[in-house]
BAKETOR-884893 format. One record per residue (C-alpha): residue number from 1; x, y, z. Coordinates in Angstrom, 2 decimals. Example, Ala and Ser with C-alpha at 12.3 -4.5 7.8 and 13.67 -1.06 7.14 Angstrom:
<site><num>1</num><u>12.30</u><v>-4.50</v><w>7.80</w></site>
<site><num>2</num><u>13.67</u><v>-1.06</v><w>7.14</w></site>
//
This chain:
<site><num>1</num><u>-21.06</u><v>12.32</v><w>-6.84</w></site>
<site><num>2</num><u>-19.81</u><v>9.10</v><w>-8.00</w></site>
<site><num>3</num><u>-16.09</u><v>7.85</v><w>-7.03</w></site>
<site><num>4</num><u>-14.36</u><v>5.01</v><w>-8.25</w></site>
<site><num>5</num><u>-10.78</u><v>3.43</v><w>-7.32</w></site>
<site><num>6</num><u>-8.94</u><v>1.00</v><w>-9.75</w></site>
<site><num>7</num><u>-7.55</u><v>-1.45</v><w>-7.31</w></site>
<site><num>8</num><u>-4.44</u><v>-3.87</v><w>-8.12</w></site>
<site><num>9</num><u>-6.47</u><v>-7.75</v><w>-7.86</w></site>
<site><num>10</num><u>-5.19</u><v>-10.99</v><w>-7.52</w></site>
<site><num>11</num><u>-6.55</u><v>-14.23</v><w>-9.43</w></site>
<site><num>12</num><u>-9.12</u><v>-13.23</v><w>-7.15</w></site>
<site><num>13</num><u>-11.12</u><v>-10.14</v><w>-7.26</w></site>
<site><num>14</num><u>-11.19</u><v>-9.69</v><w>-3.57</w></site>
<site><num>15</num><u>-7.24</u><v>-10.17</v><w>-3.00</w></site>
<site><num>16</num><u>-6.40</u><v>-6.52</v><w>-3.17</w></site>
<site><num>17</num><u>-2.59</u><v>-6.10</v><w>-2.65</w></site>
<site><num>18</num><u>-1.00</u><v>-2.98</v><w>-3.74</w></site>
<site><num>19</num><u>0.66</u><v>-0.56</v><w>-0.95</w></site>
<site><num>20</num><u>-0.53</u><v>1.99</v><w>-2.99</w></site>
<site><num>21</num><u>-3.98</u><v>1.21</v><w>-3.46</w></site>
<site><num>22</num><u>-4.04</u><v>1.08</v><w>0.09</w></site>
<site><num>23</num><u>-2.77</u><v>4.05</v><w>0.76</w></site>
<site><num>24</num><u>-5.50</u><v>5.54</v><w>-0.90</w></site>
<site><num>25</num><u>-8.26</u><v>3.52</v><w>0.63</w></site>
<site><num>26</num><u>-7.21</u><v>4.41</v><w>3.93</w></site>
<site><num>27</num><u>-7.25</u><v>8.47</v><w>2.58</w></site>
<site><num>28</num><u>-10.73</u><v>8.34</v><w>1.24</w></site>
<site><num>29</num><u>-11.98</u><v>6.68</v><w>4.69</w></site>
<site><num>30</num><u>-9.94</u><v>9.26</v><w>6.82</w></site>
<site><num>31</num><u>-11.94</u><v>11.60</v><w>4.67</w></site>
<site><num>32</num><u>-15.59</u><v>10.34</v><w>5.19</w></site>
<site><num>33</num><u>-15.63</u><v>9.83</v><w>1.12</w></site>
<site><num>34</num><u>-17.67</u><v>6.48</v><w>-0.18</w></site>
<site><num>35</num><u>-16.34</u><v>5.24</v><w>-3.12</w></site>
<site><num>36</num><u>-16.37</u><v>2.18</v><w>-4.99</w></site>
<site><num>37</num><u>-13.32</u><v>0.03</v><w>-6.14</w></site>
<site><num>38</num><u>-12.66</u><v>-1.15</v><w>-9.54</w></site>
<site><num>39</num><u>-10.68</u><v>-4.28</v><w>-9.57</w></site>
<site><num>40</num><u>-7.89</u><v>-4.27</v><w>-11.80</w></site>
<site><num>41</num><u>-4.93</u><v>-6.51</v><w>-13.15</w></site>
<site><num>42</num><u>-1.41</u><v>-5.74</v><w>-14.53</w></site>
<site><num>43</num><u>-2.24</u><v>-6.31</v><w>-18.16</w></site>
<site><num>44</num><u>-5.40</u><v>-4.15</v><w>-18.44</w></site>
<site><num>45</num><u>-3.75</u><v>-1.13</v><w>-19.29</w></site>
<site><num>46</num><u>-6.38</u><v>-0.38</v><w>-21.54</w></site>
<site><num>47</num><u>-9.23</u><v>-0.14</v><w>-18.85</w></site>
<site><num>48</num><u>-7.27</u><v>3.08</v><w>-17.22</w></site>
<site><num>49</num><u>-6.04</u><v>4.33</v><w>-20.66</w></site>
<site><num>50</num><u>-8.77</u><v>7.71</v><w>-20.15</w></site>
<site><num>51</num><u>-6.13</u><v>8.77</v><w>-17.10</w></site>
<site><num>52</num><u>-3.00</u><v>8.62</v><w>-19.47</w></site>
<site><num>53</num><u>-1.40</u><v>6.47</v><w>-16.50</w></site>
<site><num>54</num><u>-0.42</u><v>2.43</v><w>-17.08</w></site>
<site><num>55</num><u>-0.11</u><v>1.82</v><w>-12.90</w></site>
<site><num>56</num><u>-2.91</u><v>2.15</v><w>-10.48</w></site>
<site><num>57</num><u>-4.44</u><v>4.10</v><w>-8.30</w></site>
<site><num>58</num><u>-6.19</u><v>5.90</v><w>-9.99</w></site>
<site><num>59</num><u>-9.35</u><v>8.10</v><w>-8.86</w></site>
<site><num>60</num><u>-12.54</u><v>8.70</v><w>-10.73</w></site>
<site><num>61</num><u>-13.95</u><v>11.77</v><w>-8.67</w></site>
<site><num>62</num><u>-16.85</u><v>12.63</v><w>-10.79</w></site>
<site><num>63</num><u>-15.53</u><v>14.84</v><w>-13.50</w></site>
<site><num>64</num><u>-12.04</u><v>14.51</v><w>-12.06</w></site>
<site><num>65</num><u>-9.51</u><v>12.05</v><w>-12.83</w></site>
<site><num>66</num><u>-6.27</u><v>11.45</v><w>-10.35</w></site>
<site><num>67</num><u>-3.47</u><v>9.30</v><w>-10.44</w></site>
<site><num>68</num><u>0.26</u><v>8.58</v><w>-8.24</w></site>
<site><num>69</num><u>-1.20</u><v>8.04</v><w>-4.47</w></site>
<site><num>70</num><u>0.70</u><v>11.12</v><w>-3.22</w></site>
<site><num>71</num><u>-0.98</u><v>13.61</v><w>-5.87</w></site>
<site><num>72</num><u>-4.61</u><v>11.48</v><w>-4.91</w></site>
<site><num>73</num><u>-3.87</u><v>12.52</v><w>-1.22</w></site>
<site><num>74</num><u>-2.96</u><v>16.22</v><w>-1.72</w></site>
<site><num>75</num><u>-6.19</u><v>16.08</v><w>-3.76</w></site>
<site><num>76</num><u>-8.05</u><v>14.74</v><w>-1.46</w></site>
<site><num>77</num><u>-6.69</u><v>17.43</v><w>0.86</w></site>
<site><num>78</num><u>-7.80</u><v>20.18</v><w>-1.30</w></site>
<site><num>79</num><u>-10.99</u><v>19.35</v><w>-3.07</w></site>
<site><num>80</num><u>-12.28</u><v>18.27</v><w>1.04</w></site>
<site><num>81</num><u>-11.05</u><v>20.75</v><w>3.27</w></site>
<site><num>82</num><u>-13.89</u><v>19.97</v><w>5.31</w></site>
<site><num>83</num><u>-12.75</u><v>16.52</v><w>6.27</w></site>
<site><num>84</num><u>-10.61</u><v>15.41</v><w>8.68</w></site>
<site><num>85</num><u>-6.45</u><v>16.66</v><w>7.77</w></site>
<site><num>86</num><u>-4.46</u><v>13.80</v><w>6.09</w></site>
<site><num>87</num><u>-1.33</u><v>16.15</v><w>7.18</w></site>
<site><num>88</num><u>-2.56</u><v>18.74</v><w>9.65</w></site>
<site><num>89</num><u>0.15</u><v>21.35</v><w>9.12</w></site>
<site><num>90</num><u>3.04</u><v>21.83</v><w>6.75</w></site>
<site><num>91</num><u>5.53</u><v>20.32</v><w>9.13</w></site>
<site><num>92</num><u>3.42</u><v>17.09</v><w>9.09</w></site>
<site><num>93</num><u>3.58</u><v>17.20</v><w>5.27</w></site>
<site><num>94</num><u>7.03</u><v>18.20</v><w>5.41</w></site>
<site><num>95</num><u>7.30</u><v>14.60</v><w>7.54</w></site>
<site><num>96</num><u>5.18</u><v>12.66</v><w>5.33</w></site>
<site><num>97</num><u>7.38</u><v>13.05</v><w>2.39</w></site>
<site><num>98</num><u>10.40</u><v>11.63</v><w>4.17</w></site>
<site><num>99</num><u>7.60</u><v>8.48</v><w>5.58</w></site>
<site><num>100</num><u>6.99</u><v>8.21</v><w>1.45</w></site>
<site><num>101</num><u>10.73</u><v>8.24</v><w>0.23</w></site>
<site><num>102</num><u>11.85</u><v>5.49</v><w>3.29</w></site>
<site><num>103</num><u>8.73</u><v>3.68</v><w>2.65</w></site>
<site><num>104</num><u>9.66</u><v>3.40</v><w>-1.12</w></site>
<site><num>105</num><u>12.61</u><v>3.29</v><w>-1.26</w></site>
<site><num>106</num><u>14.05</u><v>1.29</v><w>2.18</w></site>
<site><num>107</num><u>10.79</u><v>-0.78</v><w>3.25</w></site>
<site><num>108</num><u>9.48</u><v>-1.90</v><w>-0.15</w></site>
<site><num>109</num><u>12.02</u><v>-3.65</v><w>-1.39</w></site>
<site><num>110</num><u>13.48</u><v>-5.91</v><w>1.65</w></site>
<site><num>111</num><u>9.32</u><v>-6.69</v><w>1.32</w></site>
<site><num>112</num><u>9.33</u><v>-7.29</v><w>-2.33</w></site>
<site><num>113</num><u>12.91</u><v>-9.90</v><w>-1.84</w></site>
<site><num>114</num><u>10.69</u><v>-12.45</v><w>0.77</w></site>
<site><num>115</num><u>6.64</u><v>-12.31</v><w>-1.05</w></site>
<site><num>116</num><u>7.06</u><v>-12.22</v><w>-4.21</w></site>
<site><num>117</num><u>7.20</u><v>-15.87</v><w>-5.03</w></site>
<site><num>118</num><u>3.88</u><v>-16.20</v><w>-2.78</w></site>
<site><num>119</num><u>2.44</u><v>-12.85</v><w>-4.52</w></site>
<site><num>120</num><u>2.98</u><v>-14.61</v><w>-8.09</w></site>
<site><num>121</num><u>1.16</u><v>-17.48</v><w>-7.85</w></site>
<site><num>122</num><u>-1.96</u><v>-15.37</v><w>-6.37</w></site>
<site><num>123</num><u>-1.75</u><v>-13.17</v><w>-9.40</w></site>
<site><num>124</num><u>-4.25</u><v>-14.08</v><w>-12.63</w></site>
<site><num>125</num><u>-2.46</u><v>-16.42</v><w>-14.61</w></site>
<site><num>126</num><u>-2.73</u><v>-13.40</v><w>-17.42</w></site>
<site><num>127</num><u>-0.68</u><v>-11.46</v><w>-15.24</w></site>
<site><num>128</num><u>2.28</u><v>-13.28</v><w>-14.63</w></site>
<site><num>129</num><u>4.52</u><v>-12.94</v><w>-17.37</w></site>
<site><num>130</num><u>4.42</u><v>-9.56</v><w>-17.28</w></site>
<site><num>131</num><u>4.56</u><v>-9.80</v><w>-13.05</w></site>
<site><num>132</num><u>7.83</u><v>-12.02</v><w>-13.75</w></site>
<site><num>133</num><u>9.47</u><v>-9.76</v><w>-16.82</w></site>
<site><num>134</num><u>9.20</u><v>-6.45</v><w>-14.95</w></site>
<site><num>135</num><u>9.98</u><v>-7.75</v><w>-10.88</w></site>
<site><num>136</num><u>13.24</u><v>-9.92</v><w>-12.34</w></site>
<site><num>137</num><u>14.23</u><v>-7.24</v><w>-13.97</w></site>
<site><num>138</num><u>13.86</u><v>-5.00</v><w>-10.78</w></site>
<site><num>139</num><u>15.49</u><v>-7.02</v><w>-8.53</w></site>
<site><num>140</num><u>18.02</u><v>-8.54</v><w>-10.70</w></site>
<site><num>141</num><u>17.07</u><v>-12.07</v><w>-9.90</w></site>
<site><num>142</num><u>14.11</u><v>-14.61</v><w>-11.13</w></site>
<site><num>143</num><u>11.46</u><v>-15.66</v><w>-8.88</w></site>
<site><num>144</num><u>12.51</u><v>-18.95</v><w>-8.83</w></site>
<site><num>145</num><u>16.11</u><v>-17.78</v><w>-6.84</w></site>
<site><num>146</num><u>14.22</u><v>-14.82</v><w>-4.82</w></site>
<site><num>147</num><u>12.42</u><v>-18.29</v><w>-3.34</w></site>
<site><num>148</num><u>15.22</u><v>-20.17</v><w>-2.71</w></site>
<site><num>149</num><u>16.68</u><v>-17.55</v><w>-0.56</w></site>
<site><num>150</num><u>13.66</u><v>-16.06</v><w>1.37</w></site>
<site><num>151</num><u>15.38</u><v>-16.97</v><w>4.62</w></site>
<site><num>152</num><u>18.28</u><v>-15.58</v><w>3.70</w></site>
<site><num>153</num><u>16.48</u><v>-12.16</v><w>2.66</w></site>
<site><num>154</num><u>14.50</u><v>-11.99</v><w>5.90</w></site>
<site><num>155</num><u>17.34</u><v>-10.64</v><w>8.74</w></site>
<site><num>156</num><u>17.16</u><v>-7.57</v><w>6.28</w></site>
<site><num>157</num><u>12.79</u><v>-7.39</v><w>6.41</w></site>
<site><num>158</num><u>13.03</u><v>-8.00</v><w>10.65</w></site>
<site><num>159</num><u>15.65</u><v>-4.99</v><w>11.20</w></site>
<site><num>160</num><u>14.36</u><v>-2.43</v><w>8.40</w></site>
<site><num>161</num><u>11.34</u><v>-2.98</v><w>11.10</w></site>
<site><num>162</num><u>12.75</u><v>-2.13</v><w>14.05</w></site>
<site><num>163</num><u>12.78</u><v>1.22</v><w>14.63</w></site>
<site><num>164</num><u>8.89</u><v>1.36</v><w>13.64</w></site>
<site><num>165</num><u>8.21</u><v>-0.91</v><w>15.76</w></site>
<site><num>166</num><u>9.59</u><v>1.24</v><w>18.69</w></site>
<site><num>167</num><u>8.06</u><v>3.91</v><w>17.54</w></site>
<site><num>168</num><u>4.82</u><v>1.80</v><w>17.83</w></site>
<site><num>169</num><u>5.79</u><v>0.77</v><w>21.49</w></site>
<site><num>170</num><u>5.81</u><v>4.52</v><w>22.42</w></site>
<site><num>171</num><u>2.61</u><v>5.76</v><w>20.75</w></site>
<site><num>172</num><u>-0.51</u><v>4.58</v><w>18.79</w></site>
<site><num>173</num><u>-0.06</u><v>5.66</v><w>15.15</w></site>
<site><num>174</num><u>2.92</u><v>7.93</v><w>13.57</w></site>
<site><num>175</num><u>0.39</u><v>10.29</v><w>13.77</w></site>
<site><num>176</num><u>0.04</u><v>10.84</v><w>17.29</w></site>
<site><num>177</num><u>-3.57</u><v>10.15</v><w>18.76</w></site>
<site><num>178</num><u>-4.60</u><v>8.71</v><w>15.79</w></site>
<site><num>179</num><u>-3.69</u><v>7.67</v><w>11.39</w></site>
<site><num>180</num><u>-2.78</u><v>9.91</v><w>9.72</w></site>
<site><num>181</num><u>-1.72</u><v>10.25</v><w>5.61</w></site>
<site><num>182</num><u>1.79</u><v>8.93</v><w>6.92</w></site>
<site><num>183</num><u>0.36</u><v>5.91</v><w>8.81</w></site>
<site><num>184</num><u>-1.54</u><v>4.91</v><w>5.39</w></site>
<site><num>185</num><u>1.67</u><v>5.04</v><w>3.80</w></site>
<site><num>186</num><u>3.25</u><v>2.65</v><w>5.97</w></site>
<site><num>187</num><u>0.39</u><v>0.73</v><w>6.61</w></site>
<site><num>188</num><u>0.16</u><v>-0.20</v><w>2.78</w></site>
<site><num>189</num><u>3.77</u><v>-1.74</v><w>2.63</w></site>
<site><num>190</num><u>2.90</u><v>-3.81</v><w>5.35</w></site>
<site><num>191</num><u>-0.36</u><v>-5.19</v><w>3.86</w></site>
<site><num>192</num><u>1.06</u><v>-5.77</v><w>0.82</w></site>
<site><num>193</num><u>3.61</u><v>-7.89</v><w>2.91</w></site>
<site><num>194</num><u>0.52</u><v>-9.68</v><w>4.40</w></site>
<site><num>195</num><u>-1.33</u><v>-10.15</v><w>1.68</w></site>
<site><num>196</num><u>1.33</u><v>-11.40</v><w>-0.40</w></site>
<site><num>197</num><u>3.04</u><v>-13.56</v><w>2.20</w></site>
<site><num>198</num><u>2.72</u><v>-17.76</v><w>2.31</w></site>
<site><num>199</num><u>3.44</u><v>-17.45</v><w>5.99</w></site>
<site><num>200</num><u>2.71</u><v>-14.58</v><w>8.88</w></site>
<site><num>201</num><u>5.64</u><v>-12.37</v><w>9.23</w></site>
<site><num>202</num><u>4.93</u><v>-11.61</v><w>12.72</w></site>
<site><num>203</num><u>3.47</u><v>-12.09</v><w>15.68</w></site>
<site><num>204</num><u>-0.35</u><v>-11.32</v><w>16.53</w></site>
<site><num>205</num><u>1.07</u><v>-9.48</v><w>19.73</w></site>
<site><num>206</num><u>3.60</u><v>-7.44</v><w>17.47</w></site>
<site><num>207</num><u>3.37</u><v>-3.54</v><w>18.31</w></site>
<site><num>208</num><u>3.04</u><v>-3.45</v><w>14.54</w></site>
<site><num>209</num><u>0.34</u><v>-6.03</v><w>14.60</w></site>
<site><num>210</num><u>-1.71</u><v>-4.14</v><w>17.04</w></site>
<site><num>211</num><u>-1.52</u><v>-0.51</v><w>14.73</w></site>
<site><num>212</num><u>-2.83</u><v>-2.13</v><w>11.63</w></site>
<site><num>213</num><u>-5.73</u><v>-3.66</v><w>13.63</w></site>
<site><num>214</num><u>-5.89</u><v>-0.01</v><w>15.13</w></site>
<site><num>215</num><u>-5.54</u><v>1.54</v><w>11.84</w></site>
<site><num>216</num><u>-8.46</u><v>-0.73</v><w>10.06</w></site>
<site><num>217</num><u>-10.25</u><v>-0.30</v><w>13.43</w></site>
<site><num>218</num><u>-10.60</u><v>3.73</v><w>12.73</w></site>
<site><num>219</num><u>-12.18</u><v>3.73</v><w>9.29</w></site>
<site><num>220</num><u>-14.25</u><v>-0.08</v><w>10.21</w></site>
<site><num>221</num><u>-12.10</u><v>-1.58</v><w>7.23</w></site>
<site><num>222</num><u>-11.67</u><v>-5.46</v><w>7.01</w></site>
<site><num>223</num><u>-8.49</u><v>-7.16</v><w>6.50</w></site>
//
């Protein structure tokens, strides 16, 4: 069986930024699954028009089509019952949803405020009037002023971190022993943060440094 992932792309085919792409990369190696991403950009709506979705991911699983990460994962979950838990129990998924709703909602956008100037000019020139329209729009600024205060915006990115990265001082994934669906979660925001950012935004000794090298370490991913 044959799966493909449409994957948010840069300019560059291999700059692969979306938290939720990642998310779902991280799911299908927790799984065991081999699959094959399709690189993908803003404007090509029409290449994903057969899933009736305009935003990526979205999973060709042979005959089955999935989009939205969170409905990929509790597919995932389902259709391989076999492979390792994403969740384990119901309290875990119970737990995950809150990981989703802070993610999205509290982590996301004190990300989105300091890299996306950096994250525009990486995009395909194609891309970036739409990029600019729908992000302005979002955050109620232009990109141009979301630049000019990046330090101002990034007291708000270092303590929205904090309490992760105590978690991350007591154990080795928010998972316990070892990544689970939750840690993907997470783990995407903060690669889109790398990806997208000019400059690191912390240390190579960082607790949080050290889980996404652990997290990329379980599944043999690359950076």
């Amino acid at each position: 069986m044959s799966r493909k992932l449409y994957d948010l792309a840069g300019a560059d085919p291999e700059m692969r930024f979306s938290p939720y792409c990642w998310r779902i990369k991280l799911a299908l190696a927790h799984k065991g699954l081999s699959f094959e991403t399709i690189p993908w950009r803003f404007t090509e709506k029409d290449e994903i028009a057969f899933s009736a979705q305009t935003k990526v991911p979205v999973l060709v699983d042979g005959q089955k089509t999935v989009a939205d990460s969170y409905e990929i994962a509790e597919y995932l979950e389902t259709a391989y019952p076999n492979g390792p838990a994403l969740f384990n129990d119901i309290g875990t998924r119970s737990l995950t949803r809150f990981v989703k709703q802070w993610t999205e909602d509290t982590l996301h956008p004190v990300i989105g405020r300091v890299i996306l100037p950096s994250l525009f000019v990486l995009l395909d020139p194609k891309d970036q009037a739409y990029f600019r329209k729908t992000r302005e729009a979002m955050f109620g600024m232009t990109i141009e002023e979301m630049a000019a205060k990046r330090d101002a915006f990034l007291p708000a990115f270092k303590a929205v971190l904090v309490p992760l990265r105590r978690t991350l001082e007591a154990q080795a994934f928010l998972g316990g022993p070892g990544p689970l669906f939750a840690d993907h979660i997470v783990f995407g925001a903060l690669q889109w943060a790398r990806k997208g950012s000019a400059v690191p935004l912390w240390d190579l000794d960082d607790p949080i440094a050290r889980w996404m090298e652990a997290v990329l370490d379980t599944y043999g991913i690359e950076s």
